[in-house]
Residue frames as qw, qx, qy, qz and C-alpha x, y, z in Angstrom:
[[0.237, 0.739, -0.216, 0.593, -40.35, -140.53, -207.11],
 [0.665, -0.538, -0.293, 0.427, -38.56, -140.13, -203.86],
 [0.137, -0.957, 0.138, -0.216, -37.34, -136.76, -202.38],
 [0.737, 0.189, -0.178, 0.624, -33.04, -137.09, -201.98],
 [0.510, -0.219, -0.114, 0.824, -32.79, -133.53, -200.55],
 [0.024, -0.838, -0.506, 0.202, -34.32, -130.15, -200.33],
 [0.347, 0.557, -0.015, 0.754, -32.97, -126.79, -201.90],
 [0.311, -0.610, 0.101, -0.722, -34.80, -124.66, -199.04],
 [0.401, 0.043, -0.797, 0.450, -34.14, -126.08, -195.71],
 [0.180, 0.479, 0.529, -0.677, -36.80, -123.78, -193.98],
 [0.290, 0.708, 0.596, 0.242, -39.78, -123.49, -196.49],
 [0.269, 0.820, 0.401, 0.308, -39.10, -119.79, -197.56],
 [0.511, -0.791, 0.221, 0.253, -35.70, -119.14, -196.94],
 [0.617, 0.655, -0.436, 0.013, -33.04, -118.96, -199.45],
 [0.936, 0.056, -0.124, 0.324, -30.51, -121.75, -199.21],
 [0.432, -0.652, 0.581, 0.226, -26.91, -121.02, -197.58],
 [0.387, 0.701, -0.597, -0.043, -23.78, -121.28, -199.63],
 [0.099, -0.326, 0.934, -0.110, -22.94, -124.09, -197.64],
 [0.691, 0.241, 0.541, -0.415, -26.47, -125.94, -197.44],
 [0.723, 0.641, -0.006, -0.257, -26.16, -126.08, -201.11],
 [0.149, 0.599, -0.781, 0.089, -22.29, -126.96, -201.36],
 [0.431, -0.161, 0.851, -0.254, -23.27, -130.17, -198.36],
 [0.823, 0.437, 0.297, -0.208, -26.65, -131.16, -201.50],
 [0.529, 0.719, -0.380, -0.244, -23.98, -131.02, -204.36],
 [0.179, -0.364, 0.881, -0.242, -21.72, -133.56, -202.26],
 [0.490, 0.026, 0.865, -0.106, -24.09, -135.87, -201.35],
 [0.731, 0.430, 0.002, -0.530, -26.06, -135.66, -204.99],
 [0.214, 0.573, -0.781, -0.129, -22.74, -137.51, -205.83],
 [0.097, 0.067, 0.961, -0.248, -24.24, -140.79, -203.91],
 [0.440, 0.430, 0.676, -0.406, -27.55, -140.13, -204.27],
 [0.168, -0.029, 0.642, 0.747, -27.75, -139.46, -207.93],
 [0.248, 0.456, 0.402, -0.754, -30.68, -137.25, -208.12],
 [0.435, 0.260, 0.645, 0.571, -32.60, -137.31, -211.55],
 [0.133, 0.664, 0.222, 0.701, -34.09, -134.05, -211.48],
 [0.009, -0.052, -0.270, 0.962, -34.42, -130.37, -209.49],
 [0.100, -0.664, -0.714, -0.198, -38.59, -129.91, -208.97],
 [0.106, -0.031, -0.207, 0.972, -39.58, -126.02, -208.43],
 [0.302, 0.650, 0.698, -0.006, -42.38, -124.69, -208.03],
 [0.434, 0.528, 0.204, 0.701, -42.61, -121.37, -210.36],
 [0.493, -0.855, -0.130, -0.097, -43.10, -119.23, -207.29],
 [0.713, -0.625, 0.109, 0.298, -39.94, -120.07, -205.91],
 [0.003, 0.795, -0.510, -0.328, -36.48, -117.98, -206.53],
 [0.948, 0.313, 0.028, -0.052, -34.85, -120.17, -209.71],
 [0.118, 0.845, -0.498, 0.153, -31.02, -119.39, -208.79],
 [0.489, -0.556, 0.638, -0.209, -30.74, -121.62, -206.29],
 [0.878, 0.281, 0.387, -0.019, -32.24, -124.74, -208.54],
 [0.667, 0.646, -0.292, 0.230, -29.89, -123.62, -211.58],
 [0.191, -0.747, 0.605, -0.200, -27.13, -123.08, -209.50],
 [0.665, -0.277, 0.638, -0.272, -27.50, -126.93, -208.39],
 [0.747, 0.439, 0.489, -0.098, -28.16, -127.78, -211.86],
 [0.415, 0.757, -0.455, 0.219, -24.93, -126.54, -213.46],
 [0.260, -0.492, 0.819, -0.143, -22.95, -128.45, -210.34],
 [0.509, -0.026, 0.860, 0.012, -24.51, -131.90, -210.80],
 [0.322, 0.136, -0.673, -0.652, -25.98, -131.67, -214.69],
 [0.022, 0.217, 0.957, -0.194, -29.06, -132.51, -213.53],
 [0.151, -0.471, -0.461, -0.737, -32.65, -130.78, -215.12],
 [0.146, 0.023, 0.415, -0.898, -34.61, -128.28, -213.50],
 [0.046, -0.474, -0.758, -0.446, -38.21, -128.89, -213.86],
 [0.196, -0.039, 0.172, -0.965, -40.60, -125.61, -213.41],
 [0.176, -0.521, -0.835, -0.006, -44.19, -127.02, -211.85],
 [0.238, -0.446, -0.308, -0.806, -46.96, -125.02, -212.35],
 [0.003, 0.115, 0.746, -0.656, -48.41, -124.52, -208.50],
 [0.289, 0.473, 0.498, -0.666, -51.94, -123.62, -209.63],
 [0.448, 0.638, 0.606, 0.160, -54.81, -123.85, -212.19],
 [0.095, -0.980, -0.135, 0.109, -53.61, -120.83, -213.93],
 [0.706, -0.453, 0.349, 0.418, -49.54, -121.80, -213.50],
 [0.276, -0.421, 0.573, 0.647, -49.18, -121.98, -217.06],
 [0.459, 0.196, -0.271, -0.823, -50.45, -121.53, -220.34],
 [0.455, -0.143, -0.826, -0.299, -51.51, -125.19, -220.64],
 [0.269, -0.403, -0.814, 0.319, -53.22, -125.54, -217.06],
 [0.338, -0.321, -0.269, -0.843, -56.58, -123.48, -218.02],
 [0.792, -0.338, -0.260, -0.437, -58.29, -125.91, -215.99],
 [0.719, -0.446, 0.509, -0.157, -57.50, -128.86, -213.01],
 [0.901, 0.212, 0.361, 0.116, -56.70, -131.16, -216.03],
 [0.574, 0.707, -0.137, 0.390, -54.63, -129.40, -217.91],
 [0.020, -0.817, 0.509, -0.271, -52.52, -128.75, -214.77],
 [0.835, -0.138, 0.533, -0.022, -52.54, -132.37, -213.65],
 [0.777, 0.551, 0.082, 0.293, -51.74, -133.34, -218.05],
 [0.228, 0.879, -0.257, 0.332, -48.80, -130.19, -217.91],
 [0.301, -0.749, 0.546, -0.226, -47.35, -131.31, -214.87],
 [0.927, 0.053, 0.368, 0.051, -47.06, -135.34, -215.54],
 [0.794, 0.580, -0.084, 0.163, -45.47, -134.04, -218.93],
 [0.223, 0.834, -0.465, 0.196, -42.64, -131.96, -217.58],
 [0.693, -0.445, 0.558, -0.098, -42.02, -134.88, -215.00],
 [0.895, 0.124, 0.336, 0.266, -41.55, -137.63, -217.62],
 [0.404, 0.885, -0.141, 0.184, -39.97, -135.04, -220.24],
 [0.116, -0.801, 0.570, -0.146, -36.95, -134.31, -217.41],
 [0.774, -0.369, 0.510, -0.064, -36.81, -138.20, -216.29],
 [0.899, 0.403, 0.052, 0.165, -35.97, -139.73, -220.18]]
């Protein structure tokens, strides 16, 4: 995986209409294959990006606890591999 572009330009700051307008542009060249959130973060912006460039959102559990599968360190390490490969096919 390689990082193409950030939704949140300052870590915990909502995105600008334009910040998000300059990632839809260049997704055009960089052809992004998915949107990574973590479930913490606001989920507008990431759809919002993901209705312009048809490109899948993927929600990542941030913490043993995240989601119903990650009961444990393994089950969030197993849950979070899946939704990665799930969005890439």
């Amino acid at each position: 995986m390689r990082e193409v572009g950030t939704l949140e330009p300052v870590p915990g700051v909502e995105p600008t209409a334009a910040h998000l307008a300059r990632l839809r542009d260049q997704a055009a060249t960089t052809r992004p294959r998915m949107v990574i959130r973590a479930a913490y973060n606001a989920g507008r912006p990431a759809e919002w990006f993901a209705a312009e460039t048809r490109v899948p959102v993927v929600v990542l559990p941030f913490t043993v606890g995240g989601s119903e599968r990650a009961v444990d360190i393994a089950g969030l390490f197993d849950d979070t591999v899946e939704r990665l490969l799930k969005a890439a096919q």
